[in-house]
N, C-alpha and C positions, 0 to 999 in steps of 0.2 A: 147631358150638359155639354154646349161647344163653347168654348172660349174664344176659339179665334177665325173668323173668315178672311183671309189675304187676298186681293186681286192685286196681280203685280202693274206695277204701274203702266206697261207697254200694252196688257190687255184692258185695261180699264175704259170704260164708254162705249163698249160691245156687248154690253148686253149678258155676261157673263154672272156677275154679280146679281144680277134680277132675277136669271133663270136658277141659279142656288137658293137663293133665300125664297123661289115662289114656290120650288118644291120643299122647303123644311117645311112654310109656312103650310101647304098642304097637307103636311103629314100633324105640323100643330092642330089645323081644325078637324082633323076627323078625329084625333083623339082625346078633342077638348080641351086640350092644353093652352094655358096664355104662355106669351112669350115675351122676354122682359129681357133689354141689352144695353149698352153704353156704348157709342160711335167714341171710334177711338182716332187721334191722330198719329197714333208710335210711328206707324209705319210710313207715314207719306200722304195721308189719305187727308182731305181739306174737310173740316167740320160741318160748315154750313154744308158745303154739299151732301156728306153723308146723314146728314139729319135729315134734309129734301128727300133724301135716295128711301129714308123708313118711314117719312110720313109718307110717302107716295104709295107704300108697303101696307097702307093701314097703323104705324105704330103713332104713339101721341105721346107727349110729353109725360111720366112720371109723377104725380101727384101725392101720391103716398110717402110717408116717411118711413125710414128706418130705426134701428133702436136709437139712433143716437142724434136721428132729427135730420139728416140728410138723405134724400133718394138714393135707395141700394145700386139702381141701375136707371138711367134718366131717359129709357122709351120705353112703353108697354105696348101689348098691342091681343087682347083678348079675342078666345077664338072663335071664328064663325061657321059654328057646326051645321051642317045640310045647307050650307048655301051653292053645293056644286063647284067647289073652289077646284 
C-alpha cells in the first residue's frame, strides 16, 4: 500500500509523475491487481488537473460504495493483464 506520491512543485509537467505511476501501474497489471486512489490537493497539487493526470492513466471515477455509503477512495482503475503494458 502507498499512501503518498509527492512531485515537488518545481518538477511538475516533466513528465516525472507519469513515468512513476507508469511503472507502479506496470507492476499492478502483471500481477492483477486493481488499483484504487483519491487525488489529493494537501500538498499544492490542483484537482481538476490531477484527475485528468489518472484518467489519462486509465483510472475512472469510483462507483462503488463503502460501508457507510460513500467511495472509499474516488479513482479505480482495474488491471490489464497480458496487454504488454
Amino acid at each position: 500500500m502507498l499512501f503518498w506520491i509527492l512531485i515537488p512543485e518545481s518538477e511538475r509537467g516533466k513528465g516525472l509523475g507519469t513515468h512513476v505511476m507508469e511503472h507502479i501501474i506496470a507492476v499492478a497489471d502483471l500481477r492483477g491487481v486493481p488499483m484504487k486512489l483519491s487525488p489529493s490537493d494537501t500538498f499544492g497539487g490542483d484537482l481538476d488537473r490531477l484527475h485528468a493526470f489518472y484518467r489519462r492513466l486509465g483510472f475512472v471515477t469510483n462507483t462503488q460504495r463503502g460501508e457507510i455509503g460513500a467511495p472509499r477512495e474516488s479513482m479505480v482503475r482495474a488491471p490489464r493483464v497480458g496487454l504488454g503494458r
